[in-house]
N, C-alpha and C positions, 0 to 999 in steps of 0.2 A: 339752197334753202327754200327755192320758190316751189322745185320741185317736193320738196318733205311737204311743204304746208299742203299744196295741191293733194298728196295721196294723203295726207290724214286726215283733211278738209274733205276730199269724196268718200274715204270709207265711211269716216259720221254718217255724212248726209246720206250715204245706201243705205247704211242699218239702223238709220232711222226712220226712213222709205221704206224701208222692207218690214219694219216695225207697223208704220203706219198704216200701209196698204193691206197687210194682212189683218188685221185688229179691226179695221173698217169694211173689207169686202167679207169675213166671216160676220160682220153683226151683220151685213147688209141676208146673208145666206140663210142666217136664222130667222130673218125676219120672213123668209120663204118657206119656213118650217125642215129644212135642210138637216138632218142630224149634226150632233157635234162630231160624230167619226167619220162623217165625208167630209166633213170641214178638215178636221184634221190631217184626213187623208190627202186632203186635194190644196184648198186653199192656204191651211198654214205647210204643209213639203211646200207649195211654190212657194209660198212668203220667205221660208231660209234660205230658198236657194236662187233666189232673187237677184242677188249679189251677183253669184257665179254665171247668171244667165247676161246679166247686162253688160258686165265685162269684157265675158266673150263676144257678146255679139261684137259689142261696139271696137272689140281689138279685132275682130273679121274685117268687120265694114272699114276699117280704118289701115288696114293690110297687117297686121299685129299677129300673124297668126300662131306664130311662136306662144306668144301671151296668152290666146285666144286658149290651145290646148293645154299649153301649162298649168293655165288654172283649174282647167277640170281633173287634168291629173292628178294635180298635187292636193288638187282639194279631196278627191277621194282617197289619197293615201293619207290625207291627214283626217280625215272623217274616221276611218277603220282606226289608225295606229294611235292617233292623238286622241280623237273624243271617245271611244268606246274603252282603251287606257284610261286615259283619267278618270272615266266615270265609275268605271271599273275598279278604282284604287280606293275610289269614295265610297262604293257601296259594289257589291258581286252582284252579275246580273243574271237574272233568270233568263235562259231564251226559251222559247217555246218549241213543243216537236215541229210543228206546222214553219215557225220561221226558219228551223234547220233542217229540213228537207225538201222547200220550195221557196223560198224567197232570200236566204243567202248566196244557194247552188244558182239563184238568179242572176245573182253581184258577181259572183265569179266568172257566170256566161257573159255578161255585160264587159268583162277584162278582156276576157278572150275574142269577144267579137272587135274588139280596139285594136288587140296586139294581131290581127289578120287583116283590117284595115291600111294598119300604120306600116306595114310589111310588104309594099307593093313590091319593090326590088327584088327582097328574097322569093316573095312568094310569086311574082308576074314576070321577074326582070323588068320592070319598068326602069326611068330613067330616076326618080327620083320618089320617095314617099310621102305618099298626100290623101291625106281625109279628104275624097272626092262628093261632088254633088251627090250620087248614086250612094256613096259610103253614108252620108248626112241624111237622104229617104229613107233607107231601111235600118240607119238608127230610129227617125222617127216614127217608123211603124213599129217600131219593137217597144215606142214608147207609148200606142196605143194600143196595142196588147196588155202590156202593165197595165193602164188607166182598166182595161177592162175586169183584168185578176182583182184592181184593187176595189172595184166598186161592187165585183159577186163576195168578195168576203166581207164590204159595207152590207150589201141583204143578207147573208146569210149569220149576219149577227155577231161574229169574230170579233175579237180581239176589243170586245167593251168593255175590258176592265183597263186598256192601255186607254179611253178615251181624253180627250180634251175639251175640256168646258170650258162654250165660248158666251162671254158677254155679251146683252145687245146695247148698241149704243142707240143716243137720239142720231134721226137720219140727216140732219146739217153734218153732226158730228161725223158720220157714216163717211159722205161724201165729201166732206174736211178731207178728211185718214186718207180717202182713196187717192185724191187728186194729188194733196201734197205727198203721199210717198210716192207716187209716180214720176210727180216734178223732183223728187230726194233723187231717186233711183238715176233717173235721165242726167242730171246736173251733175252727183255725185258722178257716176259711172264715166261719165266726160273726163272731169278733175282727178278719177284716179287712174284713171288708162295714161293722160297726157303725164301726170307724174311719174309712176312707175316707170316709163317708156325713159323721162328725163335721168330718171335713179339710174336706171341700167346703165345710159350713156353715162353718167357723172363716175361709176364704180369702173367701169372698164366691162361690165358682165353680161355676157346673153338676156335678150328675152326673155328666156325657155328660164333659166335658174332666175329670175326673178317672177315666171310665173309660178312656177313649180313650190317657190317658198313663200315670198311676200307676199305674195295675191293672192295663192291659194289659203295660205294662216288669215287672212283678212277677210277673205270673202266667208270663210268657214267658221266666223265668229258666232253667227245665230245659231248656227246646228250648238257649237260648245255650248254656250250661253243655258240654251234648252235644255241639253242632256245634264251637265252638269248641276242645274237646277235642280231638277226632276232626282237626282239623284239624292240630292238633300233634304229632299222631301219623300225619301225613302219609295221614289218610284223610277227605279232605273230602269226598267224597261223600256221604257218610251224612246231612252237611246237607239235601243237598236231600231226601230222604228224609223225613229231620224237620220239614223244613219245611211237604212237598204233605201229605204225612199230617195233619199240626197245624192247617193251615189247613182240610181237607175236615172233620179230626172237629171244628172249633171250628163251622164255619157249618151242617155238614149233623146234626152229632151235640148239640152245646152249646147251639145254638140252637132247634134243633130241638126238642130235649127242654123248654127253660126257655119258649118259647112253646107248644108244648101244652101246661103247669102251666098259663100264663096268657097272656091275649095282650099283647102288649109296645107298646106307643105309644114311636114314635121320639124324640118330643120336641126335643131342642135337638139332636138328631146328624142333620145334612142331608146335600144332595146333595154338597156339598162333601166331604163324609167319604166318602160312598161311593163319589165321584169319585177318589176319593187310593187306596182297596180296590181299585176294577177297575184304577186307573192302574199300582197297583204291580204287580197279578197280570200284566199285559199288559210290564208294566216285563222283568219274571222272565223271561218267555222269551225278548224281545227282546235282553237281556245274553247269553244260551245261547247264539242263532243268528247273531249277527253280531259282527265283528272277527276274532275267532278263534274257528274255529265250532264252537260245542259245548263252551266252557269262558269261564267267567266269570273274567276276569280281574283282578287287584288297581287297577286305575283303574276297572275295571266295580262292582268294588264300595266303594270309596271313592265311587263317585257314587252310589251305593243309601243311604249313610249320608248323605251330607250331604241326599239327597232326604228322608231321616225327618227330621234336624235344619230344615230348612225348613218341611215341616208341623209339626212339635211347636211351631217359631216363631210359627207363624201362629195356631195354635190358644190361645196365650201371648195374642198378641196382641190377637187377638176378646174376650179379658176384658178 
């Protein structure tokens, strides 16, 4: 029981830190004259993925690293199959030429540079497979190349009709937002690594299949929250936005970061998981470009959800 209060006691407090800290460091940005589409580009993708960043690190630092990866995995399978699904069921979404020609085919390089990673055995004979320090720099260089793509299509004017209009607050208020969702983030992120950690032990069940489901459905609650909003306010695009962005800063940013702290041994998360990562990112574009082209429509993505309900089955199952 101590353990359930502990994990639903720190998701609150992260997503309401990730809530917090984004709403306050964008007014603090505007108050710099910062547009709203680098805000949205840069400061609210960190604020969703806020979550998945604190987790991980703190299941690195803490030797978790089953968790650590799990959650970025699962959180991108459930980003692609779950949130672009559901949103999808709510309203068909437009994608753009520009986002299915260079910035999904992005998502998909982003899978496959993981499943080459995670594959030291097959691919090196090594003795065992592990996101190494070396693996964790040139994810993070690959996630300064994005930051640079994303801020030449901030100048060159793209994509402002997906913009996000941000509020300015008064600056106590600013610095309220900031501090206490960092303190959310920090405290949360503690209370639900030690929960999780305690769930897994109390069910009999790996790390890995509780990061892959609970932690990743948890931490991936702001990206739904958004899309799903956005949807209902008859602007689904913005999905896919949340989604390429969530997925690039989870593998090239979250991971990147929590294996140079340490190196991550994959342990129980196999080829079978990273098979279900590439399958979905290859999933993603393949709903864009065919049937009706350039828009994912609500049987495209009622089949993106039942394809997550199948693997979460499966992975049920394996225990």
């Amino acid at each position: 029981m101590l353990n359930i209060l502990l994990l639903i006691g720190g998701l609150a407090l992260i997503l309401l830190g990730a809530n917090g800290l984004t709403d306050g460091a964008a007014s603090v940005a505007k108050r710099f004259h910062i547009s709203d589409l680098v805000i949205g580009l840069t400061i609210v993708a960190f604020g969703t993925s806020a979550p998945e960043l604190v987790i991980s690190v703190l299941s690195s630092i803490q030797g978790s690293a089953e968790m650590a990866i799990g959650n970025v995995v699962g959180s991108n399978i459930f980003n692609v199959l779950m949130i672009i699904g559901c949103t999808a069921m709510v309203l068909p979404i437009q994608v753009g030429k520009g986002t299915m020609s260079k910035e999904i085919p992005l998502v998909i390089l982003s899978a496959l540079m993981f499943a080459c990673f995670a594959n030291d055995v097959w691919l090196d004979g090594g003795e065992k497979n592990v996101i190494s320090r070396i693996d964790g720099l040139v994810l993070l260089g690959f996630f300064l190349i994005f930051m640079r793509y994303t801020f030449a299509i901030a100048r060159n004017g793209e994509g402002q009709e997906e913009e996000q209009k941000v509020k300015e607050l008064p600056v106590w208020k600013s610095v309220l937002y900031i501090v206490g969702g960092l303190a959310g983030l920090i405290f949360g992120g503690q209370w639900f690594v030690d929960g999780a950690s305690g769930v897994a032990r109390a069910l009999g069940v790996s790390e890995s299949v509780i990061g892959l489901t609970l932690v990743a459905g948890g931490t991936s609650l702001p990206e739904l929250a958004t899309s799903v909003t956005a949807a209902l306010k008859k602007n689904p695009g913005i999905a896919i936005g949340n989604v390429i962005g969530s997925n690039l800063f989870n593998l090239f940013f979250v991971l990147g970061i929590s294996a140079s702290i340490s190196p991550l041994p994959m342990g129980n998360i196999n080829n079978v998981d990273i098979a279900v990562l590439v399958a979905s990112s290859v999933l993603f574009w393949l709903v864009g470009w065919f049937f009706k082209k350039r828009t994912i429509t609500r049987i495209e993505g009622a089949l993106l959800v039942i394809c997550y309900m199948v693997y979460t089955a499966w992975l049920i199952m394996q225990q």
